[in-house]
N, C-alpha and C positions, 0 to 999 in steps of 0.2 A: 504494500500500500504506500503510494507515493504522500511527498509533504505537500501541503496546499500553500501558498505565500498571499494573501490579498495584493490586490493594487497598491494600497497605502504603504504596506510595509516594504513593496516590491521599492517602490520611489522612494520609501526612508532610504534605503539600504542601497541604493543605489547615490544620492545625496551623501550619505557616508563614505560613502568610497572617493568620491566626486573631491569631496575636501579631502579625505587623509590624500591624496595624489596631487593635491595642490602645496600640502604642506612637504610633502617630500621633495618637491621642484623648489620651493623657497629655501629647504635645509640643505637641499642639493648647491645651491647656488652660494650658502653660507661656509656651506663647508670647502669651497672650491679655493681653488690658490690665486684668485684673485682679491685682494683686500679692500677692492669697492664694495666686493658684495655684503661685506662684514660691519660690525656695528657694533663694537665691546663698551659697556654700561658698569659700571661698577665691578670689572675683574671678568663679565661673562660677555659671550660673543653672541648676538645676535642678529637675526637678516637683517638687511639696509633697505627695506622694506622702500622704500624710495627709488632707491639707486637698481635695483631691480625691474619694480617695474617701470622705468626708465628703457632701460635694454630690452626687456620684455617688446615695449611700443616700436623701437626704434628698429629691432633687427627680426622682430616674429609676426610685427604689426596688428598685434591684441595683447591684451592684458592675459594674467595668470588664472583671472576670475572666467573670463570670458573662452575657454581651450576645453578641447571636449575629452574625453579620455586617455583616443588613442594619441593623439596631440600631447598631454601633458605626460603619456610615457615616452612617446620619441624626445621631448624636450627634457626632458629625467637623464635619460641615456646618451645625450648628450653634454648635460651640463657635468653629469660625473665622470666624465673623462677628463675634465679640468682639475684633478686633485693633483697633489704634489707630486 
């Protein structure tokens, strides 16, 4: 006997995925060897939330917000080849 998923939870759970995959492309970018992308606050490095999406508009021409899945994993596996 199969699971049933409603529509509702179908779209939660898809909405879920939607963000953890945008924060992976933002951490992706923080962790990368370029030190625009970074933003250290009291000893801790966080995204340049700015300076992102910046490059974001300029070189992909849409924001992080606005990238549909398969988009924001080809942009993933790109950005983490910029590591040290």
């Amino acid at each position: 006997m199969g699971t049933t998923i409603s529509n509702e939870r179908s779209a939660q759970l898809k909405n879920e995925a939607m963000t953890r995959m945008r924060w992976r492309l933002w951490f992706a970018f923080r962790d990368s060897k370029y030190d625009q992308f970074k933003h250290v606050n009291k000893g801790k490095v966080y995204p340049n939330y700015a300076k992102i999406k910046e490059y974001c508009l300029r070189h992909w021409g849409k924001e992080i917000k606005d990238m549909g899945y398969n988009e924001l994993s080809n942009r993933i596996s790109i950005v983490l080849k910029w590591k040290d």
